[in-house]
C-alpha positions as CSV (number, residue, x, y, z in Angstrom):
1,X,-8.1,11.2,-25.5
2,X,-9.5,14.6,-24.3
3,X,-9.5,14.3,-20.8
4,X,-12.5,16.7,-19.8
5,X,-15.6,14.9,-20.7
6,X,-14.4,12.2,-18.0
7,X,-13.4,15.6,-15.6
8,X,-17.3,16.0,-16.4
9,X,-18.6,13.1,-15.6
10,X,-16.6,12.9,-12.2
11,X,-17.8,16.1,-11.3
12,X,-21.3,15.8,-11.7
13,X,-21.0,12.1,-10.2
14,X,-19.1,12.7,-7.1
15,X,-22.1,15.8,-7.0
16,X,-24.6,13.3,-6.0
17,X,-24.9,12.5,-1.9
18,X,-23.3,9.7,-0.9
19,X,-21.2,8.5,-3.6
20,X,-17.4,9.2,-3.4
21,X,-14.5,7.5,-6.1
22,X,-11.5,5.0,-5.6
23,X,-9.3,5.1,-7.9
24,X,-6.5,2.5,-9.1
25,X,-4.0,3.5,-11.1
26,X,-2.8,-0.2,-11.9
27,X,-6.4,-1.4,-13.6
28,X,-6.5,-4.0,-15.8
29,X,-4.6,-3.7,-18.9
30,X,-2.2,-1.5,-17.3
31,X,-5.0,0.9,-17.4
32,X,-5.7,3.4,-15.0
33,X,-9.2,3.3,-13.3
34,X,-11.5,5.6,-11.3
35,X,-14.5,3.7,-9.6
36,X,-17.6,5.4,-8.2
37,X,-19.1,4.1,-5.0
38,X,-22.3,4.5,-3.1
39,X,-21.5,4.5,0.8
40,X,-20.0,5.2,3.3
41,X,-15.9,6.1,2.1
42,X,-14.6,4.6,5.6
43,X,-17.1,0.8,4.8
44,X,-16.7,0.9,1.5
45,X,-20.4,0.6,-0.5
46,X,-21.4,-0.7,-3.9
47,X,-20.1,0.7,-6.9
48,X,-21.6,2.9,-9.7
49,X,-19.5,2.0,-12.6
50,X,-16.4,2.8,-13.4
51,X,-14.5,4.8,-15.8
52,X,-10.9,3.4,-17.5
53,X,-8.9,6.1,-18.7
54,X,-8.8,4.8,-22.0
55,X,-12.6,6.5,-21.8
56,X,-14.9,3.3,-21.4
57,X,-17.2,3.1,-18.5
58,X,-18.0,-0.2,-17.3
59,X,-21.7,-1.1,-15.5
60,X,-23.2,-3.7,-13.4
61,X,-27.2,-4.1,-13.6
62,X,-30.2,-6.8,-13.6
63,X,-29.8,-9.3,-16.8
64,X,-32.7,-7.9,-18.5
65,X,-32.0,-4.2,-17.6
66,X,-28.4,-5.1,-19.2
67,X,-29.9,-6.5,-22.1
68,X,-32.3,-3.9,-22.4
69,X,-30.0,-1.3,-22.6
70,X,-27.5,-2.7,-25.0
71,X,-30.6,-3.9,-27.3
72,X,-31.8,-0.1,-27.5
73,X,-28.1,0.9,-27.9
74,X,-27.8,3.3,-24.8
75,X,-24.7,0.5,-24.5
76,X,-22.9,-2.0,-25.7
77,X,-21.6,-5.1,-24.9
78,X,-18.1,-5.2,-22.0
79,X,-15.9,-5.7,-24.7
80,X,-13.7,-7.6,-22.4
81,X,-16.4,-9.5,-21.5
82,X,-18.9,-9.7,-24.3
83,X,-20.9,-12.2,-22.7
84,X,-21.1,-11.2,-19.6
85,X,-25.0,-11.5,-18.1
86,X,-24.6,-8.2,-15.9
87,X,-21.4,-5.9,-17.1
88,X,-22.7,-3.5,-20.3
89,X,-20.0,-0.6,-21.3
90,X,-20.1,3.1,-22.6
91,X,-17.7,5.0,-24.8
92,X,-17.0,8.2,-23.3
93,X,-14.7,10.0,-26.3
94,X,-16.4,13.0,-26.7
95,X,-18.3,15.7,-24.7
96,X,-21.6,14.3,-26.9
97,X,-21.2,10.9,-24.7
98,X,-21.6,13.0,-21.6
99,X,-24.8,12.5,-21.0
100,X,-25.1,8.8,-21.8
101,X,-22.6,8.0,-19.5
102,X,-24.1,9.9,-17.1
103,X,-27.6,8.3,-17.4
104,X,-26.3,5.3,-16.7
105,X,-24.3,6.4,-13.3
106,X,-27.5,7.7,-12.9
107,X,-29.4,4.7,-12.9
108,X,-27.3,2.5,-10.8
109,X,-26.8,4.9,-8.3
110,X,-30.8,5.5,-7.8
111,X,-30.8,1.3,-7.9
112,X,-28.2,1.6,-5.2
113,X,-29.7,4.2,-3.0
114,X,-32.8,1.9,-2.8
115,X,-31.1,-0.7,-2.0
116,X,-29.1,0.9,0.5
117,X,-32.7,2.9,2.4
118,X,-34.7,-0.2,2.1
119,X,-31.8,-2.4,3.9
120,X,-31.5,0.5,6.9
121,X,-35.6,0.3,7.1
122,X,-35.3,-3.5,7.8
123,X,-32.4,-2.6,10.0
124,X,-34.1,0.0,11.8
């Protein structure tokens, strides 16, 4: 697999304030695996998604965002995990999946910001 369309997606991820990566290079199946947080690097935070080096990103959102997405085909199913009620994947194989994978880092990490401001206003 060509390596730089995940380079691409990590550096316009890890571009975004706040989010830093862990990787694991023992993932399952062997597989190496690079996960993109929301937090503080020192606490930890949630994750993003996560990216396999075998090029499939894996997702946590709402059941009906989930199924939303996968219905419209902006992903597909955890193939691990088919039915799972939160997890949908992306393939990232080409620089033409860029920017799907990217919408969906996107989305999480906007859910995840939220999250994260409207737990410091209660806090506060």
């Amino acid at each position: 697999m060509n390596d730089e369309p995940l380079a691409r997606i990590e550096r316009e991820v890890l571009g975004w304030d706040g989010v830093f990566k862990k990787r694991d290079e023992y993932g399952p199946g062997g597989l190496g695996v690079t996960g993109y947080r929301y937090g503080d690097p020192k606490t930890g935070g949630p994750q993003i998604g996560h990216v396999h080096d075998d090029g499939h990103a894996d997702f946590r959102f709402p059941r009906e965002l989930r199924d939303e997405l996968i219905r419209t085909g902006r992903a597909i199913p955890h193939p691990a995990f088919p039915d799972s009620r939160t997890t949908a994947s992306y393939r990232i194989q080409t620089s033409e999946d860029v920017a799907g994978a990217l919408e969906l880092f996107r989305m999480n990490y906007e859910r995840r910001k939220e999250q994260a401001e409207r737990n410091f206003v209660r806090r506060g």
